[in-house]
Structure formats: C-alpha cells, structure tokens
Backbone as CSV, one residue per row, in Angstrom:
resi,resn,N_x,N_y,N_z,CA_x,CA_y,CA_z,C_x,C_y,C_z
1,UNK,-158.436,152.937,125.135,-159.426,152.556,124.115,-160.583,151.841,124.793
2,UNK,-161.647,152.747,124.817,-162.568,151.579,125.444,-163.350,150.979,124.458
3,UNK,-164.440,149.943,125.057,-164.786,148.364,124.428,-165.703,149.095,123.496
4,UNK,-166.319,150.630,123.591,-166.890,150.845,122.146,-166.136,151.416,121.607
5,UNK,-165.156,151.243,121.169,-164.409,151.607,120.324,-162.934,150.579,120.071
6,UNK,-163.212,149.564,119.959,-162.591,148.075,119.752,-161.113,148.494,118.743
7,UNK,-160.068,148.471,118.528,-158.768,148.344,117.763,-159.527,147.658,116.571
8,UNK,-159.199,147.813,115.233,-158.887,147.199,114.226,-158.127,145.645,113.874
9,UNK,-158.518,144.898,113.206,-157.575,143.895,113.368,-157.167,143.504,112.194
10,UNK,-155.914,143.467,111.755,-155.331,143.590,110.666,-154.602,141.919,110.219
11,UNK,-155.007,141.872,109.032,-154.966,140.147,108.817,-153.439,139.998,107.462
12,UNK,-152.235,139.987,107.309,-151.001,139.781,106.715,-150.841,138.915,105.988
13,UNK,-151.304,137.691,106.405,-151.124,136.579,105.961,-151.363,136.245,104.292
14,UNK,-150.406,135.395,103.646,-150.833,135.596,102.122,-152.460,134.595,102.055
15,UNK,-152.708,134.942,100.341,-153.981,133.839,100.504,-153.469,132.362,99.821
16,UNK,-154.310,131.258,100.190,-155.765,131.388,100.433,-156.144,131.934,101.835
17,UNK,-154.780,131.812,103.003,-155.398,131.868,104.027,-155.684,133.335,104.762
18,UNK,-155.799,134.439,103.877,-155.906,135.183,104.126,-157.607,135.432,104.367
19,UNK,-158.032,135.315,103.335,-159.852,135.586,103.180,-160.319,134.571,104.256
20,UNK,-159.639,132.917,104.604,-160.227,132.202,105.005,-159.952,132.670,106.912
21,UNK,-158.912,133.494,106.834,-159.446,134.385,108.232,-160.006,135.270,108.377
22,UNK,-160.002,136.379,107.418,-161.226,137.271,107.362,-162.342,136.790,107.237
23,UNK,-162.943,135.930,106.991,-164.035,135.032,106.494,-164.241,134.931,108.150
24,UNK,-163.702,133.695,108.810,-163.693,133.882,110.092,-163.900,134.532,111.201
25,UNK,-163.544,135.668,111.088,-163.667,137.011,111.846,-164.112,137.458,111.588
26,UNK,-165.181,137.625,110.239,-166.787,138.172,110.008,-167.358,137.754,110.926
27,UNK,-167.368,135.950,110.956,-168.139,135.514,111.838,-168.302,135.458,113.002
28,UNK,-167.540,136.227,113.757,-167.206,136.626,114.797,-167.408,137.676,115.269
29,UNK,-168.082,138.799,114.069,-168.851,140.351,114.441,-167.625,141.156,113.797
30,UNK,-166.306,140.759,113.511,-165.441,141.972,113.162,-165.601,141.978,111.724
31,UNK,-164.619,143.169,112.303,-164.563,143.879,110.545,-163.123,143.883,110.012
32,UNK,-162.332,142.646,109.651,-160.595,142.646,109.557,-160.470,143.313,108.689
33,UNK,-158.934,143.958,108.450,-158.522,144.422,107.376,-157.548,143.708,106.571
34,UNK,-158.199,143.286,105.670,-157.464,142.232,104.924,-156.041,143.358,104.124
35,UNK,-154.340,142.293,104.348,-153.890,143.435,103.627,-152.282,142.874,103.331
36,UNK,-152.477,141.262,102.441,-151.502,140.513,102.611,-150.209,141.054,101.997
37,UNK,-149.437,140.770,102.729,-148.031,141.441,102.729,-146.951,140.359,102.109
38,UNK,-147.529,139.210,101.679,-147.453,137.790,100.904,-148.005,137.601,100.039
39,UNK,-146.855,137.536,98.662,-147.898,136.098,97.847,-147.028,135.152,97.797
40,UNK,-147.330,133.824,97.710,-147.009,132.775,97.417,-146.308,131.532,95.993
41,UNK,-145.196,131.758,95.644,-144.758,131.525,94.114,-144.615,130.065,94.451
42,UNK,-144.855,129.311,93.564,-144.259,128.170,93.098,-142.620,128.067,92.256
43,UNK,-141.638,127.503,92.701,-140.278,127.291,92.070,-139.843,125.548,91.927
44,UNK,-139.271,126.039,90.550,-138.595,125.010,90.107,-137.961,123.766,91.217
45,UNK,-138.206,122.857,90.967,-137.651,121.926,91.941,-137.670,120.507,91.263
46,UNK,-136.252,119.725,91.462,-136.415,118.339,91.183,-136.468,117.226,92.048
47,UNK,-137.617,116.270,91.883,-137.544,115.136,92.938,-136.721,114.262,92.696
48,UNK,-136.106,114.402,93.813,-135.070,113.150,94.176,-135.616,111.649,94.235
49,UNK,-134.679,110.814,93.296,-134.905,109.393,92.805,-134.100,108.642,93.953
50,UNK,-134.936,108.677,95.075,-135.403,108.031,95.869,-135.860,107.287,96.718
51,UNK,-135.902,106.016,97.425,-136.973,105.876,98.158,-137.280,106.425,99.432
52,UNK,-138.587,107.241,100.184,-138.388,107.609,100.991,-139.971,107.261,102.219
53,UNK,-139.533,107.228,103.525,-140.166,106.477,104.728,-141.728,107.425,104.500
54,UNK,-141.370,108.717,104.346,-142.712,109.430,104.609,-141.832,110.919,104.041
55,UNK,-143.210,111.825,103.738,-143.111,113.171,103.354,-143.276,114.005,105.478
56,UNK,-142.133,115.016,105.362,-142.374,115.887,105.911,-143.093,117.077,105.906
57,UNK,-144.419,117.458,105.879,-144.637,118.816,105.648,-145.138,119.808,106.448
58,UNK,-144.630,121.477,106.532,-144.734,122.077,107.475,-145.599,123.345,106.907
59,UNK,-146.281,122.673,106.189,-147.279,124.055,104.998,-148.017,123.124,104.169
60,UNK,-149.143,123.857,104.420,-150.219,123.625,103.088,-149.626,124.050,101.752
61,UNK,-148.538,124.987,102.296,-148.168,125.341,100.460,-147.705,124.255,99.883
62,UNK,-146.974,123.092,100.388,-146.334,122.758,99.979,-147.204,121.431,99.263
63,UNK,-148.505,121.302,99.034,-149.606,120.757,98.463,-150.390,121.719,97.594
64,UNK,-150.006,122.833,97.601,-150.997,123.935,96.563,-149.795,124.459,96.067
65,UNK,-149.080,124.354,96.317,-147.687,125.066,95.226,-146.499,123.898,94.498
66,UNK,-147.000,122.415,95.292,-145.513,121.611,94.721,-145.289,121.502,93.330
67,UNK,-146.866,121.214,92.577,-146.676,121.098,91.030,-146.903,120.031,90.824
68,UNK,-146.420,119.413,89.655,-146.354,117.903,89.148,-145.034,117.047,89.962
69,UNK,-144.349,117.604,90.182,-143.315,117.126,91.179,-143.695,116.029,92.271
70,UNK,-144.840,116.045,92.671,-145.291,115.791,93.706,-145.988,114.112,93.922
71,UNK,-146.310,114.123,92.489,-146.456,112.748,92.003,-145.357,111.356,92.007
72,UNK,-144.198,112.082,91.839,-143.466,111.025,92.552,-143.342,110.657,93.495
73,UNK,-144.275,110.720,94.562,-144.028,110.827,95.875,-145.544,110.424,96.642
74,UNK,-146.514,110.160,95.133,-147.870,110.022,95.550,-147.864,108.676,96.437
75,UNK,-147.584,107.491,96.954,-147.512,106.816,97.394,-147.004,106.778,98.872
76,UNK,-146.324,108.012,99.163,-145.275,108.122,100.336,-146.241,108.667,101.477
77,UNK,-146.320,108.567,102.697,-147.408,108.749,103.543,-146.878,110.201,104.083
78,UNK,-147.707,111.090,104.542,-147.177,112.496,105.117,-147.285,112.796,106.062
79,UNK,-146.557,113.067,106.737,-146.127,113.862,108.707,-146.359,114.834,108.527
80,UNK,-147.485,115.508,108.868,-148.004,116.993,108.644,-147.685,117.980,109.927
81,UNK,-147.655,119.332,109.960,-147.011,119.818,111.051,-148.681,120.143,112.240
82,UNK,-149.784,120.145,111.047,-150.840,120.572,111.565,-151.763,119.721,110.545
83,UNK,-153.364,120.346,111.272,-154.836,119.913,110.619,-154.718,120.812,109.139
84,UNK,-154.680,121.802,109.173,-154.743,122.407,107.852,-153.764,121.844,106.956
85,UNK,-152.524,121.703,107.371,-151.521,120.771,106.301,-152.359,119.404,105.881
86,UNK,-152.327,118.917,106.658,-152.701,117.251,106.719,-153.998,117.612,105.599
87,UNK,-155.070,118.496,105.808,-156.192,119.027,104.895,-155.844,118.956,103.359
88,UNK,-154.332,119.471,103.503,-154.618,119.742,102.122,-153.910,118.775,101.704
89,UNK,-152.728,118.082,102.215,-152.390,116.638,101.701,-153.492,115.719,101.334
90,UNK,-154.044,115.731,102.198,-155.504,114.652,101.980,-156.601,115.348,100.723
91,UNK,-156.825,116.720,100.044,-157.179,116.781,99.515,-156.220,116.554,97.981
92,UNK,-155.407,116.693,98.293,-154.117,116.608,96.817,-153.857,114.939,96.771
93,UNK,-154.767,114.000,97.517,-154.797,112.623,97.164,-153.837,111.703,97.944
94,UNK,-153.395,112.488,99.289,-151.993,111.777,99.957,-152.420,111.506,100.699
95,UNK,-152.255,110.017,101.517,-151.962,109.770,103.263,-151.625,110.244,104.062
96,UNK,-152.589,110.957,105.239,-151.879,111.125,106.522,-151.465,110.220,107.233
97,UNK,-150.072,109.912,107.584,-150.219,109.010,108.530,-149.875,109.665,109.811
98,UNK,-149.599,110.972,110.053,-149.775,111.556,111.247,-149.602,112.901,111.429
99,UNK,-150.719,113.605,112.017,-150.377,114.841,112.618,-150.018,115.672,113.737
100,UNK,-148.905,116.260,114.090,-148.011,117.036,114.893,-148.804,118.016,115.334
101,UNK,-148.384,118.447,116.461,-148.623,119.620,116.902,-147.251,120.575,117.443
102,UNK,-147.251,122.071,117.370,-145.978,122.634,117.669,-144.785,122.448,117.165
103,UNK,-144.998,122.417,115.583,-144.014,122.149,114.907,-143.326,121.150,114.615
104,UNK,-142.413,121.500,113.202,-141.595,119.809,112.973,-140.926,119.128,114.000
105,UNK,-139.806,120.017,114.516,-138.795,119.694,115.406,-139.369,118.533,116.650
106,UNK,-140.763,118.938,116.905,-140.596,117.595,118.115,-141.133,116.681,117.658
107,UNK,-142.046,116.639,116.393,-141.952,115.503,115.516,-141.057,114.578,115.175
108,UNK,-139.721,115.325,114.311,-138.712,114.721,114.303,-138.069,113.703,115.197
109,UNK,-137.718,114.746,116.480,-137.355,113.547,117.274,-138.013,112.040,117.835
110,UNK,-139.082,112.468,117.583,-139.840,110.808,117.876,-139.679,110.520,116.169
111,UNK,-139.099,110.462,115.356,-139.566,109.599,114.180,-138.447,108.213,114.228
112,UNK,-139.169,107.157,113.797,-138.375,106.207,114.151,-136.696,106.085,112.430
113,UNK,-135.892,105.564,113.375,-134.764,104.852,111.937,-134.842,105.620,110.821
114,UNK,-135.001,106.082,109.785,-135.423,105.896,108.410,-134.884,107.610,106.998
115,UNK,-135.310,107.093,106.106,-135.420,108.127,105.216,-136.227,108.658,104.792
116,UNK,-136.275,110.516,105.010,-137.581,111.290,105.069,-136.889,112.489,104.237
117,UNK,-138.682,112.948,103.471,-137.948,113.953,102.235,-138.922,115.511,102.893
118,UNK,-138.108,116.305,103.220,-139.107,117.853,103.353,-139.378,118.349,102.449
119,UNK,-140.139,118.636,102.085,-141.280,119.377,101.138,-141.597,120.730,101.720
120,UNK,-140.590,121.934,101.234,-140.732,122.952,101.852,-140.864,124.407,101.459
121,UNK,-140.939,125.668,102.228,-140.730,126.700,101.472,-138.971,127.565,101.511
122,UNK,-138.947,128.483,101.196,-137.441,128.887,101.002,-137.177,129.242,102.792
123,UNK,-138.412,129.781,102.888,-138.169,130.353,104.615,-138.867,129.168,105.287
124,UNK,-137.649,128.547,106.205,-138.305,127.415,107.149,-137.389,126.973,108.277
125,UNK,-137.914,126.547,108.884,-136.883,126.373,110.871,-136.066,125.106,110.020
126,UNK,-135.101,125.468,110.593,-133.709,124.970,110.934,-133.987,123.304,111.556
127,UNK,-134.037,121.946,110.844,-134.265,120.701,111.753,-133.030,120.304,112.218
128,UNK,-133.193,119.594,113.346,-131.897,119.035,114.031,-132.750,117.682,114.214
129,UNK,-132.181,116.355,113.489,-132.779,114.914,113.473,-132.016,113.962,114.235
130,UNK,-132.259,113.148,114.886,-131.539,112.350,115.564,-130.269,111.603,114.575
131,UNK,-129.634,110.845,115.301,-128.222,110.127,114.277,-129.044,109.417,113.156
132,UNK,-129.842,108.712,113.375,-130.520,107.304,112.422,-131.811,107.675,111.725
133,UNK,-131.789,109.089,111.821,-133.278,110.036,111.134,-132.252,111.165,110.002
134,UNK,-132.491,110.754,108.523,-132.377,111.410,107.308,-133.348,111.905,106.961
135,UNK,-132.752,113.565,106.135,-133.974,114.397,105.624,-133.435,115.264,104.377
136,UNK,-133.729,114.621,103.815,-133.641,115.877,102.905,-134.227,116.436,102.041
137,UNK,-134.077,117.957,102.269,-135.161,118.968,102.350,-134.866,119.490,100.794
138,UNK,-136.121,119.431,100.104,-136.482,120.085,98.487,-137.405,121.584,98.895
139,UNK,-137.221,122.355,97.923,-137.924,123.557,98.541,-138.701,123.813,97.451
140,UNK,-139.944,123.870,96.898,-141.223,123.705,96.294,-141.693,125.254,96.214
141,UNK,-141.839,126.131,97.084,-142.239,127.450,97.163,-141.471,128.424,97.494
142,UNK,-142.092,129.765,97.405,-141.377,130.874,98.109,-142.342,131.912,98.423
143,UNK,-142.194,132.729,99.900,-143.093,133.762,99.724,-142.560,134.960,99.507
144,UNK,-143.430,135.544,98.187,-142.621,137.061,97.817,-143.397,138.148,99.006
145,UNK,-142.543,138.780,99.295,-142.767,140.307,100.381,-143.322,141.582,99.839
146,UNK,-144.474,141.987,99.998,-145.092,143.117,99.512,-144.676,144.503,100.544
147,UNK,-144.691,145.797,100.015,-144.478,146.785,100.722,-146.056,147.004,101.186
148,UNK,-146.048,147.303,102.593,-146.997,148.013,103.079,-147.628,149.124,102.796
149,UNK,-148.772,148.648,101.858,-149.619,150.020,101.271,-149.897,151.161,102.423
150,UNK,-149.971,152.512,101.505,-150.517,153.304,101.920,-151.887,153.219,102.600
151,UNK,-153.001,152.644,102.651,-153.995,152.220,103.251,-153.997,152.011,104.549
152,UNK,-152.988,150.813,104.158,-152.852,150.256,105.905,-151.921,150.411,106.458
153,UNK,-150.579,151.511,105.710,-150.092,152.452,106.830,-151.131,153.285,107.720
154,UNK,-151.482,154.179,107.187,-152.843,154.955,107.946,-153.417,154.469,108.993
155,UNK,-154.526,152.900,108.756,-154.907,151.980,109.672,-153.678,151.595,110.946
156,UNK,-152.235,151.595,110.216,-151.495,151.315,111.486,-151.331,152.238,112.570
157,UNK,-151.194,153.439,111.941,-150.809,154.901,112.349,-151.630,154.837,113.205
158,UNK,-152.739,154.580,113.608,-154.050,155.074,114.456,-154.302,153.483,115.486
159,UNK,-153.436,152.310,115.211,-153.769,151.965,116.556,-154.320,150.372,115.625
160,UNK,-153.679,149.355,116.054,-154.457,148.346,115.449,-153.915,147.192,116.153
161,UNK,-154.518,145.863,116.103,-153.930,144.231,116.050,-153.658,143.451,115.261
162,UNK,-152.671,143.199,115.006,-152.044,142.596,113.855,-151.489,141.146,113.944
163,UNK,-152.198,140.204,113.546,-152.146,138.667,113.746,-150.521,138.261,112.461
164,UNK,-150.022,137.164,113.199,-148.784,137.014,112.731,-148.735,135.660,112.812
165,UNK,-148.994,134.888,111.340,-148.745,133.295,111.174,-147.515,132.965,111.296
166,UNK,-146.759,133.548,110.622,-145.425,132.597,110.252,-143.818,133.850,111.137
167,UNK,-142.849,133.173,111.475,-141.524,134.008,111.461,-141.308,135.087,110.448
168,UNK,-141.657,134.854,109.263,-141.417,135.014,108.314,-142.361,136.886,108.261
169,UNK,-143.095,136.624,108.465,-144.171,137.678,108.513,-143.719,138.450,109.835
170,UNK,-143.004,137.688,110.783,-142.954,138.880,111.760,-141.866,139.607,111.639
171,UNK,-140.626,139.107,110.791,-139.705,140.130,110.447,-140.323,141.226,109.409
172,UNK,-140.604,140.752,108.611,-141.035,141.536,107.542,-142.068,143.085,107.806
173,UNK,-143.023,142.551,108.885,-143.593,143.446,109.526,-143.109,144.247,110.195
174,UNK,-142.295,143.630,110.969,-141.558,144.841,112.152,-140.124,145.633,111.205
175,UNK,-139.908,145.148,109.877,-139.015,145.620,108.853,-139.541,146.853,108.386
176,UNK,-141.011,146.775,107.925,-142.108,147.858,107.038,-142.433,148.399,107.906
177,UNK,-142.945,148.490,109.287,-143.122,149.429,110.659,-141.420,150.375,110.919
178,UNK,-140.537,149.791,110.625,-139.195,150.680,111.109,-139.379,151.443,109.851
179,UNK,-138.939,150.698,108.267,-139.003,151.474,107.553,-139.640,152.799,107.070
180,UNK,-140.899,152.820,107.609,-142.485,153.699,107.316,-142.233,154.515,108.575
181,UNK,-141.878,154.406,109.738,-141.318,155.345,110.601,-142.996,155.123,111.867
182,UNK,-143.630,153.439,111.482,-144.794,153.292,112.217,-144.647,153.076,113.465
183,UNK,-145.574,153.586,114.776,-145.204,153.261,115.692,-145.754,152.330,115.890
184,UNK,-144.580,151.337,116.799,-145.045,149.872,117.411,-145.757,150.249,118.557
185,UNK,-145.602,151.444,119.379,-145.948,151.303,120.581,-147.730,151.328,120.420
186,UNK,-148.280,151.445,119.479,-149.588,151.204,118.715,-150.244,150.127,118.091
187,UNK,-148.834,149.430,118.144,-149.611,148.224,117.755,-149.417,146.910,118.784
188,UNK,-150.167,145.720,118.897,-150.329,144.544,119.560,-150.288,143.241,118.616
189,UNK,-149.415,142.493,118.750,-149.254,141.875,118.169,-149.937,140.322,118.663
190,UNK,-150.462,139.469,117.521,-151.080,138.347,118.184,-150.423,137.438,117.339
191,UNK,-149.246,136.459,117.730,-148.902,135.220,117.675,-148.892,134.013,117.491
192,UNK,-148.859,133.425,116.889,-149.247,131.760,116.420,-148.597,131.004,117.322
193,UNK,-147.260,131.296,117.425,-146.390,130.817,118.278,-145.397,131.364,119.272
194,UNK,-144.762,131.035,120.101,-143.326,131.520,120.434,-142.853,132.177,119.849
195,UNK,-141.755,130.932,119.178,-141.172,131.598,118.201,-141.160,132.905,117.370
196,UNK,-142.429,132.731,116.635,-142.177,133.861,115.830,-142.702,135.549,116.593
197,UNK,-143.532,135.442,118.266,-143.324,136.462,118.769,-141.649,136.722,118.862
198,UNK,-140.886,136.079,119.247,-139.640,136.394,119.447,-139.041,136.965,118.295
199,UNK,-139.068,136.887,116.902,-139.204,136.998,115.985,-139.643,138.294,115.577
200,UNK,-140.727,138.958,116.083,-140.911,140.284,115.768,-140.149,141.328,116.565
201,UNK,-139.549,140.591,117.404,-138.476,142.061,118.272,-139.527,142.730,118.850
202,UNK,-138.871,143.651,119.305,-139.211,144.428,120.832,-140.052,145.799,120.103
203,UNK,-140.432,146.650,121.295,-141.524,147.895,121.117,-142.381,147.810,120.940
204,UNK,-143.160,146.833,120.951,-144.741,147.179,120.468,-145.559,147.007,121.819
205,UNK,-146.707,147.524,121.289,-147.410,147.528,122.637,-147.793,147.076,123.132
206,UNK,-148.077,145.509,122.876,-148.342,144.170,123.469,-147.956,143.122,122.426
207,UNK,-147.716,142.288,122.883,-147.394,140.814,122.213,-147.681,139.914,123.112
208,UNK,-148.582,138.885,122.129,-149.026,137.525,122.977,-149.153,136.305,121.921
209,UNK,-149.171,135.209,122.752,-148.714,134.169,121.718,-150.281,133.304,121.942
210,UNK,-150.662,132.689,121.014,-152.346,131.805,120.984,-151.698,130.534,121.752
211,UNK,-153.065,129.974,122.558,-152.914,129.134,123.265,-152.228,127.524,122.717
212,UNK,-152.660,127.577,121.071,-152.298,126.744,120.364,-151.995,127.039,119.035
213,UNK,-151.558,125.813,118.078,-151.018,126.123,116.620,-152.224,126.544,115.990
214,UNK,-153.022,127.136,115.421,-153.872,127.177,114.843,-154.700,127.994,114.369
215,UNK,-155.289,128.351,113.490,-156.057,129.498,112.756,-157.172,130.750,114.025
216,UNK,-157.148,129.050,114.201,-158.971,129.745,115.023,-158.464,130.063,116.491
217,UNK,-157.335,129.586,117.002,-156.390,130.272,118.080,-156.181,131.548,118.466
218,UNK,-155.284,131.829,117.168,-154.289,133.354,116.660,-155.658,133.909,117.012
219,UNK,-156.878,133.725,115.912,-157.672,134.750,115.608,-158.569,134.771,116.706
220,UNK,-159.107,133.347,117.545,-159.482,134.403,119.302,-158.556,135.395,119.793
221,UNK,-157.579,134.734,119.910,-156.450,135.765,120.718,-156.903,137.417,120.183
222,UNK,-156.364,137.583,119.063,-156.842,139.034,118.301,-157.891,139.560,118.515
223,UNK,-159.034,138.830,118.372,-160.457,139.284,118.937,-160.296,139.638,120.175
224,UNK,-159.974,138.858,120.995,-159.984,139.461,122.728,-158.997,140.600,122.937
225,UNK,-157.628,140.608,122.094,-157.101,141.962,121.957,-157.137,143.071,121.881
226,UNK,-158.408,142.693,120.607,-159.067,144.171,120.387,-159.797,144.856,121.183
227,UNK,-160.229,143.957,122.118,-161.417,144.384,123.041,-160.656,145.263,124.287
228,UNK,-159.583,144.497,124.664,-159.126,144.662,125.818,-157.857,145.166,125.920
229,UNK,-156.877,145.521,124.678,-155.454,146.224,124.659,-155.777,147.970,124.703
C-alpha cells in the first residue's frame, strides 16, 4: 500500500467517545469510519450504606451512566484511572483527588489502609488489593455488542486500521472478524494498551500498542499506521 493510497481507519468505540475521535482525526486530515460496535446502558444498582475513603473509577461511564445513585457518594473524593475519567468526575460535581496512569491495578497498590467503593462497568480487570486495602465493586453500566454491519464488513474486506479502546472491544472484534469469515491478515490493529492487544489474539497483520493511556495516543498510533502498514 503506498502513502497515496493510505488504509482506512476504522473507529469501534461506543459514543460519546466515538465522534470525539472521529472529530479528532478530521483534524488530522483523515477520513475515519465511524462504526461503533458499542452502546452503552445504564443498570440498576444500589449504593451501599457506607462510609467510604474515596471512589475508584476506571471509566467516564461510570459518571455519564451512574444515575442518581451517585449522589450518595457526592462528597467522596475520586481515584480516576485517567484525564478523561477525572474530566468527567469533575464535570458531574466530584473531587479529584488523584489521577493514575496505566490502569487501576498499580493504583491500588499504592493506596494507603482504608475503604474504597468501584464504580464500574459489567466488563472490568480483575483487582488484586493489598491485605489493609477494601473494595467493593458496584457495577453502574454495561456495554451492549453490536453485529458488524454490512458497510464495514466491506471496508474490512479491503484492508483497514482499526483502533481498540477497551479488552472488551478486542474480543468482540476479533469474535465478528472469525464469525464474518474477515481476514485479519488485512487488518492492523492499534492498541490503547497491552493488555487488550493481547486480548485480540493472533493473525492480524500488525498489532501495536500507543505509547500511552490515551485518546490522542491510540489515534497517532493509527494515523502513522495508515501511512506506513
């Protein structure tokens, strides 16, 4: 593929943050194909009566989907996993009192003594907390799984880059690529993290992970993909 004729770059992710990377990657000269394979539900959940050291959170959903629930808890300061979490805590009226990088887990282990409540979705990493670190985890959201339209089967069929936020998205993807009979060896996958490259399994025609947690990361990575896979 040469550089005039750049790969496609195909954007999964549910919204809001879907447009707010296509949005992005306008600005950047491309042309994404928006084509979320996510939406995002809000579920029933009761807050636990309580007291607790700080909120854990590892999603913005879990500030745009908690509900009224969330008010019991307006006082409690939040350990965000990232800037965009912490964003939207701080816009839903909460305290940051600190933001992580690379996930909960090495958060956790530095948290001092205490009692901590997760605020989460149905799909989420596994914590392991030290002896004198309590958590317990309420689950606020869920993301429902869309089948891969006809559209952007086609777009896959012919060769594309396909950015991958969450674990969650990279099974699901490499689930609808086996199912649809798509070849991986066509597609390149661009990574948020480790993890969830590991997560999409094997065959495809490149996989790489962004230098860091973050929106504007993934989506260099993809851009330079396109240019150069």
């Amino acid at each position: 593929m040469s550089s005039a004729e750049p790969l496609p770059l195909v954007v999964i992710r549910p919204e809001p943050g879907n447009s707010a990377t296509c949005a992005a990657a306008r600005e950047m000269g491309l042309e994404p194909v928006s084509a979320p394979l996510f939406e995002i539900e809000a579920v029933d959940w009761d807050a636990p009566d309580e007291h607790f050291d700080a909120i854990l959170a590892g999603s913005a959903n879990v500030f745009r989907h908690g509900g009224a629930g969330l008010a019991h808890f307006s006082d409690v300061p939040v350990i965000a996993v990232g800037e965009t979490t912490a964003a939207a805590a701080r816009s839903a009226g909460f305290v940051v009192s600190r933001v992580g990088e690379g996930g909960l887990q090495p958060v956790v282990m530095t948290l001092p003594p205490g009692n901590y409540i997760r605020i989460a979705g149905e799909d989420r990493v596994k914590l392991s907390p030290p002896e004198d670190v309590r958590i317990v985890t309420v689950v606020t959201y869920a993301s429902r799984k869309r089948a891969v339209p006809a559209a952007l089967q086609t777009a896959l069929n012919r060769g594309a880059v396909v950015l991958l936020h969450s674990g969650e998205a990279a099974r699901h993807f490499a689930q609808e690529c086996e199912r649809l009979g798509i070849s991986k060896k066509s597609l390149h996958l661009a990574s948020l993290a480790p993890r969830i490259a590991e997560l999409a399994g094997n065959g495809w025609g490149t996989v790489a992970v962004a230098a860091g947690r973050t929106d504007k990361e993934v989506l260099e990575l993809g851009a330079r993909m396109c240019q150069t896979v």
